[in-house]
N, C-alpha and C positions, 0 to 999 in steps of 0.2 A: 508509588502507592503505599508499600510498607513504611517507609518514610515520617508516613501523612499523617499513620492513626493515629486517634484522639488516644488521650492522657487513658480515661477512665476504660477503653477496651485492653489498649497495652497492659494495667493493673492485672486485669483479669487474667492476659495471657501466660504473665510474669507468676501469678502465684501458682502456675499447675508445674513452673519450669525448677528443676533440679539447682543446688549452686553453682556448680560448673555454668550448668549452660547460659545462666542467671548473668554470670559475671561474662559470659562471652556477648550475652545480648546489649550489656552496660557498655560494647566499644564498639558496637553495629553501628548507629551514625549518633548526629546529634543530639535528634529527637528523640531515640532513645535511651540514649547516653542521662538525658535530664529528667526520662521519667523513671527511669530504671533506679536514679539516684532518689527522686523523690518516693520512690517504692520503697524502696532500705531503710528509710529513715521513718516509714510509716510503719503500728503496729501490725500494718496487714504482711508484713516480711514473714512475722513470723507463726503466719495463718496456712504457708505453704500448703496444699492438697494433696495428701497421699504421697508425702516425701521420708522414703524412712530414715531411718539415724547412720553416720557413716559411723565404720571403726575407725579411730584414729590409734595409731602403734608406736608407741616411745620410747627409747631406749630403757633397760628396768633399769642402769647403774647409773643411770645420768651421764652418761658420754656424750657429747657432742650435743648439737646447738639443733637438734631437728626433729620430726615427726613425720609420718606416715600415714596416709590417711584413703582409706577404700569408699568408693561411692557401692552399693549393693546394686543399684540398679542398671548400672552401666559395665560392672564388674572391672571397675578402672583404679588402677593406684594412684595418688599425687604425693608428690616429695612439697612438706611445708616446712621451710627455714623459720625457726625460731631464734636467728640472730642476733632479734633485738632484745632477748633476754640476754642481762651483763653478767650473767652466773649458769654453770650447770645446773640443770634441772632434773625433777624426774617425776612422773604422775602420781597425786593423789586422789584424785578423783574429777567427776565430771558435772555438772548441772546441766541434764542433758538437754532442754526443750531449750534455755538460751545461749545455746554455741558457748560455757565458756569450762573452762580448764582448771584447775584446781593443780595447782603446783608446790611440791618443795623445792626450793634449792638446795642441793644435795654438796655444797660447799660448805655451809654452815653448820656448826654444830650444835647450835641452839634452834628448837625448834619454831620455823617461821614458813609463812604461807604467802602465796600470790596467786590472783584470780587473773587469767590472758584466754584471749580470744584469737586461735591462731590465724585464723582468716583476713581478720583485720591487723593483728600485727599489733592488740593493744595490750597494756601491760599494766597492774594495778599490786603492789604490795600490800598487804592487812596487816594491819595493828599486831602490835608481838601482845599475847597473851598474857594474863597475870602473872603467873607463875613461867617461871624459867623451868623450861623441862627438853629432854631429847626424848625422840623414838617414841612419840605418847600414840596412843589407836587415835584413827580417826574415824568419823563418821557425818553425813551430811544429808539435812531433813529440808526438803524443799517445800516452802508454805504453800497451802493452796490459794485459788482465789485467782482470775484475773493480774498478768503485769498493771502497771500504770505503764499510760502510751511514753513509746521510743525507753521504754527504762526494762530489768529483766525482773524474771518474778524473783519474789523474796526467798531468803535461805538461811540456817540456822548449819553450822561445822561446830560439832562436839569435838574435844579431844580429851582423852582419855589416862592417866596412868602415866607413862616416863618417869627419866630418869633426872631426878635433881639433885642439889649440891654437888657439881661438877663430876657426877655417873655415881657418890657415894650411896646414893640412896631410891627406893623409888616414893613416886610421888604420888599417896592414893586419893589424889582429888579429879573433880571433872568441869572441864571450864566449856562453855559456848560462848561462839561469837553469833553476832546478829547483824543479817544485812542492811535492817532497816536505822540503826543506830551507828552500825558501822564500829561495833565496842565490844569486849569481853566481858562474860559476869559468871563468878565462880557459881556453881551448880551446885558443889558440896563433895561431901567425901564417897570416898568407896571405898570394899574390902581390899587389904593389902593383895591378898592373895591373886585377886582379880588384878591389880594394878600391877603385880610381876607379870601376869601370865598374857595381857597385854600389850604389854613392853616390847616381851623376848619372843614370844610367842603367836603372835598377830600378823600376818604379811599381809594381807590384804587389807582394805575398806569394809565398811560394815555396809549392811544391807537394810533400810528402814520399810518394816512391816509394820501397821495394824497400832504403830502409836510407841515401837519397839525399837531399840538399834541393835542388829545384831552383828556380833563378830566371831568367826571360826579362830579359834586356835588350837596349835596342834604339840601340843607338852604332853610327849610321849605315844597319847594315844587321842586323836580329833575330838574335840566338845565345842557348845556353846559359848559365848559369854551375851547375856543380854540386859538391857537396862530401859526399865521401861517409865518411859519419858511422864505420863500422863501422874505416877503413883508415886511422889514425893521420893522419885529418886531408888527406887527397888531395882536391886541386881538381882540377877540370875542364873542357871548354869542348866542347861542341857544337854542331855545325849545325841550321838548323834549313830545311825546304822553301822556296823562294821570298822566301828569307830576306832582299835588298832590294827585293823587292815588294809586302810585306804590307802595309799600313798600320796594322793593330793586332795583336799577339799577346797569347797567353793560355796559362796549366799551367791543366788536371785531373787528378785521376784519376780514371779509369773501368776498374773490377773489376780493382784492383791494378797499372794499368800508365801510363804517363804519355801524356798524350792535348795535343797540339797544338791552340788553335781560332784562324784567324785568319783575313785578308780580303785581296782585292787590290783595286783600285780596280775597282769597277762589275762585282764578283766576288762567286760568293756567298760566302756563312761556310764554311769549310771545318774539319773534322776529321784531325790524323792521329795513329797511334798510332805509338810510339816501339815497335820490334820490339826484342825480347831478343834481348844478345848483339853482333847486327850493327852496331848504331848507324842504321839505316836508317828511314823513315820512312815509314808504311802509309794512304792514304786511305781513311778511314771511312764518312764523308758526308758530304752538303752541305745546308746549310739551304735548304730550297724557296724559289726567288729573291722571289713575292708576297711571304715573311715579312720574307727581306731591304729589300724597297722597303717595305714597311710601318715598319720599323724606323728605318728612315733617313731614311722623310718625302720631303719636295724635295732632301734631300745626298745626293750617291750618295757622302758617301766616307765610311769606316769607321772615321776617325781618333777618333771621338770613344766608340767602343763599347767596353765591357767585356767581361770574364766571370769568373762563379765557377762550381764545381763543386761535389758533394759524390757520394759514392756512388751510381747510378744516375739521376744528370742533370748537366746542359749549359745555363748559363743567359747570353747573350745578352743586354746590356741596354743603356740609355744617360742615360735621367733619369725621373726619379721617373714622368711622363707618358705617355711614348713609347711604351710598351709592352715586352715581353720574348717571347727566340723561345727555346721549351725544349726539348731532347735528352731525353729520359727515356723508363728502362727500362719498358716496358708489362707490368701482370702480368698474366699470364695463372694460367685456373684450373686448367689443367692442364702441370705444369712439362714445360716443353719441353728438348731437351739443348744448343738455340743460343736466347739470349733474345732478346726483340725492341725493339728501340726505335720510337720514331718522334718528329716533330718535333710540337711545339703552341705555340699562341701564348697571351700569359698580357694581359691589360687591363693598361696602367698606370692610378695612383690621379693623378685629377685632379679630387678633390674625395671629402670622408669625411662623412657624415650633412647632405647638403647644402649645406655648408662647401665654397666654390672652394681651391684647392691651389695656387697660384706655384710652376710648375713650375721648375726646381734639378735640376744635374747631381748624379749620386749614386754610390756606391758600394757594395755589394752584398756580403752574407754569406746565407751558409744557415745554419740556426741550430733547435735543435728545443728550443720553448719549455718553459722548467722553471718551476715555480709554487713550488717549494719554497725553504723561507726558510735552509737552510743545506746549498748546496751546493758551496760555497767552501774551496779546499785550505787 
């Protein structure tokens, strides 16, 4: 009887199901096997209901050929072989709703990027940029609007400041690429000052707010740098709280506004939001101190923690092992007019089907897996 169902009930079933199970249902028989396939390749893949985003966890130094990757709702690891990339690699960011990766190859010394989808194992290099630069900030503005069917939505990767004429110099311009052209086009210039403190100074991705792209850097003592896209190119510089006492900062955004997370020594993790308007800075919350000492082991100090965000979470983290301390939106089943959050703790992966794991510092995306074989701009 399972066997027998029509095409358009399977659809239905397929979109409430997780990708694990997704991809388990795809070798259950024939018949499913052909609708599951014509599922994937339909834009209804990525309509899935109430599926949230996994972390995927990747080596930070670009060692080895692989990834990491937690489902939340099953509280499961999987080990994904990135084999079929011909280079080390190491994460630059994520375009979260279409499953794909944003990569440097961490071989090259010249600054270059690649979009893969580890699920499907596909692999797409982009155009080298105009300018020849290393180590420029990056940052990535995802268009609104509808994908077009079986394609992913559109996206614009700024890069920022590096270093040209073979490390002599830096470079104070700012180039974007474009998915829908598939090209780069110089933006213009920027302050020197900003294009050093970018360079040397930037570990992270930027965080795109309200028309903004922001990026923490930490030269000496943690600020802003921000550059806001809509006003012919205006940079900026903000403050940020406790700003030479943190030992690690972090951008989110959480429900459209720019969220602070950062630590003071033998202090919990703290949250603040950036308030419209003022330029001011608003305490959210604090991560429950047990999670903090669980995170950090025998080190009380926070120099070595991360964090990513994505829409309704906060994640916390430091190597593949250690574990992670999560912010997230709690649903409730009756919508409330203030939503709730609360903190949880997530297991690190230190060993996959009885296989021990060499634990390795990592670096961390959200990422909501896509099974479909063409979803590349």
């Amino acid at each position: 009887m399972w066997s027998d169902l029509p095409f358009h009930i399977l659809d239905n079933v397929f979109s409430f199901l997780s990708v694990d199970s997704l991809a388990r249902a795809h070798l259950a028989c024939r018949n499913w096997h052909l609708c599951a396939t014509s599922y994937l390749a339909s834009p209804l893949h990525r309509l899935r209901r109430g599926q949230p985003p996994w972390f995927l966890a990747l080596p930070s130094r670009g060692r080895g050929l692989s990834c990491y990757a937690h489902n939340p709702a099953t509280q499961t690891w999987y080990h994904l072989s990135l084999d079929f990339f011909p280079e080390p690699v190491r994460p630059a960011a994520s375009i979260v709703a279409s499953g794909i990766l944003l990569l440097r190859p961490s071989s090259s010394v010249a600054f270059k990027l690649a979009i893969c989808n580890p699920f499907t194992r596909q692999l797409r290099y982009l155009p080298a940029p105009g300018r020849i630069r290393t180590n420029p900030a990056l940052g990535v503005v995802v268009l609104p609007g509808p994908a077009a069917s079986g394609s992913a939505p559109g996206f614009k990767i700024y890069v920022a400041g590096g270093m040209s004429d073979g490390g002599a110099s830096y470079e104070p311009t700012l180039e974007v690429y474009e998915s829908s052209t598939d090209t780069w086009r110089m933006v213009g210039s920027m302050p020197v000052e900003f294009a050093v403190r970018l360079t040397v100074w930037a570990p992270n991705e930027s965080v795109h707010v309200g028309g903004s792209l922001y990026w923490v850097t930490s030269a000496r003592a943690y600020s802003l740098m921000a550059f806001e896209i809509g006003s012919r190119g205006r940079w900026r510089e903000l403050a940020v709280p406790f700003a030479d006492r943190l030992e690690f900062a972090g951008l989110v955004e959480i429900g459209g506004r720019l969220v602070l997370v950062g630590a003071m020594f033998k202090g919990p993790a703290r949250l603040w939001r950036l308030e419209d308007g003022s330029g001011d800075w608003k305490l959210i919350t604090e991560a429950p101190a047990e999670m903090g000492e669980r995170l950090l082991g025998r080190k009380p100090s926070w120099a070595s923690v991360k964090c990513v965000g994505i829409e309704g979470a906060a994640c916390l983290y430091r190597d593949i092992e250690s574990g992670m301390i999560v912010w997230r939106e709690v649903e409730e089943e009756e919508e409330e007019e203030e939503k709730r959050w609360e903190w949880s703790w997530v297991e690190g992966c230190s060993s996959i089907r009885g296989r021990k794991i060499h634990n390795f510092a990592v670096r961390g995306v959200f990422l909501h897996p896509n099974l479909s074989p063409s979803i590349f701009p």
